[in-house]
N, C-alpha and C positions, 0 to 999 in steps of 0.2 A: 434079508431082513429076518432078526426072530419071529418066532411064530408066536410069541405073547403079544404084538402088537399088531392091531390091523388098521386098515384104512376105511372109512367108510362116509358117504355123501350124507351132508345132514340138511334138512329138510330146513330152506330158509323160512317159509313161514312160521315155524317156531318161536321166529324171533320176535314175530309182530302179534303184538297183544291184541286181542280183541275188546269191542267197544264196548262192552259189558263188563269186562276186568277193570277198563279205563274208569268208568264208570262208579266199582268198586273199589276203588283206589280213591278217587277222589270225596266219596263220602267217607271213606278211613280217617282221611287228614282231615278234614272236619270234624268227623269224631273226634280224632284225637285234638283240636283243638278248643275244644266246648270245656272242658277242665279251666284253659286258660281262659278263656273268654267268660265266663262264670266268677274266675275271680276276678277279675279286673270290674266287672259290672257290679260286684261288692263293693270294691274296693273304692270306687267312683263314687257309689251309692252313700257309702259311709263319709266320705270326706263333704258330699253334698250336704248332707244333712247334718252334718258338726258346725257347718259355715249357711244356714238357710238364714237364719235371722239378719248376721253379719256377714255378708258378703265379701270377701275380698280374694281375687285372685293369687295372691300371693299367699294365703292361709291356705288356698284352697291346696295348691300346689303341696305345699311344705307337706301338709297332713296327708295326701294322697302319696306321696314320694314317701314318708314313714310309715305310712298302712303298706306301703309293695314291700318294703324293705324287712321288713317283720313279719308279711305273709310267706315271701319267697324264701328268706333265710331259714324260715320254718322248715319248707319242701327242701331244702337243700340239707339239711343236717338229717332230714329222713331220708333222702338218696345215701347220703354219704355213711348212715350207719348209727347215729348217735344218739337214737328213738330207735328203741322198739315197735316192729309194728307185726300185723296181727300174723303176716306165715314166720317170721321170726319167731313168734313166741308159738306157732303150732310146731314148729318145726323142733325147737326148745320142750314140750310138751310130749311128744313122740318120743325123740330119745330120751325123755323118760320115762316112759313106760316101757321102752325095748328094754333098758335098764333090769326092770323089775321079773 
């Protein structure tokens, strides 16, 4: 065998996370999903109160289904690039001033 490779026993608890990682893990994905949960209680919020005087489930729907539609296609054309947003334009700002 070359001697660039060796063999060596790896410590199986390694593998098993402890209850306090688990712990921090699981408040992560709730963090990260409070953005989405925030908008959606907008979004709800909004269609409620377009539709409080006149009530119908089917307005209610339509309008709620074009408030996600127009909030999400928002997020989505920001992921994909076609807004500016704020490290774009710091990052835009820096090279020019290395420019200079």
């Amino acid at each position: 065998m070359n001697s660039k490779y060796t063999i060596s026993i790896k410590d199986h608890k390694e593998n098993f996370k402890s209850k306090a990682s688990l712990e921090y893990q699981e408040k992560s994905k709730i963090h990260q999903l409070k953005p989405l949960l925030l908008i959606i209680l907008y979004i709800t919020t909004a269609s409620i109160l377009l539709h409080y005087n006149n009530w119908s489930w089917d307005e209610f729907m339509l309008d709620f289904m074009g408030l996600f539609f127009i909030v999400f296609s928002f997020f989505i054309s920001i992921i994909a690039g076609l807004f500016p947003t704020k490290s774009m334009f710091n990052n835009g700002v820096i090279r020019l001033l290395a420019q200079r």
